[in-house]
C-alpha positions in Angstrom: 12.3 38.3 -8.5 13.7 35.0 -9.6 16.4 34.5 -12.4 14.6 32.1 -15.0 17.5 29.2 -14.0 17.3 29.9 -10.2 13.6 29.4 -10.4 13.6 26.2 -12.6 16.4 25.1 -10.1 14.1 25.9 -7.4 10.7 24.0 -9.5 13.1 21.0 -10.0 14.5 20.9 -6.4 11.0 21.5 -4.3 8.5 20.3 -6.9 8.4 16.4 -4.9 8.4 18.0 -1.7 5.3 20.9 -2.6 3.1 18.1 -4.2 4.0 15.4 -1.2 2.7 17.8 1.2 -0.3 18.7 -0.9 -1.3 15.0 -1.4 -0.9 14.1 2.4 -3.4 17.1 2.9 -6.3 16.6 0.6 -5.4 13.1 -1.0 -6.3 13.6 -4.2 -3.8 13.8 -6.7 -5.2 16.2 -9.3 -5.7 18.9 -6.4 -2.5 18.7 -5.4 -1.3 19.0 -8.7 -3.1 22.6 -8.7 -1.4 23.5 -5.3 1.4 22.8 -6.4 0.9 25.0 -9.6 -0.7 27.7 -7.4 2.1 27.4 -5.2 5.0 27.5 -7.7 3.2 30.3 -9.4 3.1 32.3 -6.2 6.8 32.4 -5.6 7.0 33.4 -9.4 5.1 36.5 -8.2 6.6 37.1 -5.3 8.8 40.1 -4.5 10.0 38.7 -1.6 13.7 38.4 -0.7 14.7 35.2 0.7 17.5 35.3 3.3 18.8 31.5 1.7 17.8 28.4 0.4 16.2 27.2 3.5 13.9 30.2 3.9 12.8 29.6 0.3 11.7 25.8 1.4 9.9 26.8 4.5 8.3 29.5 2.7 7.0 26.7 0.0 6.1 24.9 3.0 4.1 27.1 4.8 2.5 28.5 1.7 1.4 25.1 0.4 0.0 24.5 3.8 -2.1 27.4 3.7 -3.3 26.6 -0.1 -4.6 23.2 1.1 -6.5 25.1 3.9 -8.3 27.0 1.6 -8.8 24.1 -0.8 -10.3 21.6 2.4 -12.4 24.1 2.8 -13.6 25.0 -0.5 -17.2 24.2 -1.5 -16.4 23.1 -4.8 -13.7 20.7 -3.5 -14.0 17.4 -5.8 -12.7 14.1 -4.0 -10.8 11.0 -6.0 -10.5 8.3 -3.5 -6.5 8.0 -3.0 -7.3 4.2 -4.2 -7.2 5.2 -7.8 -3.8 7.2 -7.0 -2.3 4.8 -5.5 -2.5 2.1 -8.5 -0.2 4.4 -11.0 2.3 4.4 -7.8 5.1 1.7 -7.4 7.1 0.9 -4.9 10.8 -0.7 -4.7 9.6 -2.9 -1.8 5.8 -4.6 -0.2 7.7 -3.3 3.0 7.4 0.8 1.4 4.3 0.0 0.0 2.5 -0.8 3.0 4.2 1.9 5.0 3.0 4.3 2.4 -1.0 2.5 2.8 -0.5 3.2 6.3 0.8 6.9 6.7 -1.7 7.8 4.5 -4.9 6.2 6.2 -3.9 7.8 9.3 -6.0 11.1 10.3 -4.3 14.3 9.0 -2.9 15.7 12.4 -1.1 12.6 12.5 -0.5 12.1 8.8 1.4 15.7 8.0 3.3 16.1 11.0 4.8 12.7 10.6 5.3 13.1 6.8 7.0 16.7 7.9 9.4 14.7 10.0 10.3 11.7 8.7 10.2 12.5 5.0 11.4 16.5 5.0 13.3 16.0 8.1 11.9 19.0 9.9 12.6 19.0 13.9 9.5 19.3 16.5 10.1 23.2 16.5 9.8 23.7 12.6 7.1 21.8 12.5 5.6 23.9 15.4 6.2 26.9 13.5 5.1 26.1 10.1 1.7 24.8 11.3 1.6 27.3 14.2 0.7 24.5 16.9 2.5 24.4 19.7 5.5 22.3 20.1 4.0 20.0 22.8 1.3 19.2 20.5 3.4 18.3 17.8 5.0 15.6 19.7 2.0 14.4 21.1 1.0 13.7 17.7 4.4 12.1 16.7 4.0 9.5 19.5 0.5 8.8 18.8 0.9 8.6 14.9 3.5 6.6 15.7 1.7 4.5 17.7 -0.8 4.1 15.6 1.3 3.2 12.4 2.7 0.2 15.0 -0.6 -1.2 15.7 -1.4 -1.0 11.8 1.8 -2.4 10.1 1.4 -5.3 13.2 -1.8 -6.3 12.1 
């Protein structure tokens, strides 16, 4: 159990990073405002003692993963187009903007694992263990990702 501060510490240090994830999973903004919440709520309840910090973030990770899972494939899964997100977003730049249209029209192999690594900053490895895909596969799906955000932002 959590110390009131150490979880708001942990709320206000991981909230970005839970509902980022959740958003590049099921782009819709509401729903991953309930992962989130779901999430957040589930390390409230948890009895588990966490070695450090770290092990607390991939912990949120991994369990926000497997709540969009279950949402995707949910039958009563409701859908906002990410269009009617995206207008109440700004951006300092056009340049972040259009990098931002781009990540998130790619599919969602591509679209999480390059989110994982270039926004949370997780290596090949993580990433392999957090999605539990093998480590090959991963960056196979870097370099195509990548490739494909190239030919997008060149067009």
């Amino acid at each position: 159990m959590f110390t009131e501060e150490k979880f708001n510490h942990l709320v206000k240090t991981y909230m970005d990073t839970v509902f980022r994830l959740a958003l590049n999973y099921v782009k819709c903004d509401q729903t991953a405002d309930d992962i989130t919440q779901n999430v957040f709520m589930k390390l409230f309840r948890s009895n588990k003692s966490f070695e450090n910090e770290d092990h607390i973030r991939y912990w949120l990770i991994r369990v926000t993963i497997n709540e969009c899972k279950k949402i995707l494939i949910s039958p009563w899964r409701k859908t906002v187009q990410i269009e009617e997100y995206m207008e109440t977003v700004s951006f300092p730049t056009q340049e972040h903007s259009d990098l931002f249209y781009a990540v998130m029209a790619l599919p969602k192999k591509y679209r999480v694992v390059i989110y994982l690594h270039y926004y949370e900053e997780y290596s090949t490895e993580e990433i392999s263990k957090l999605l539990d895909i093998p480590c090959a596969t991963i960056r196979t799906q870097l370099k195509r990702g990548r490739a494909l955000l190239k030919s997008d932002l060149e067009e």
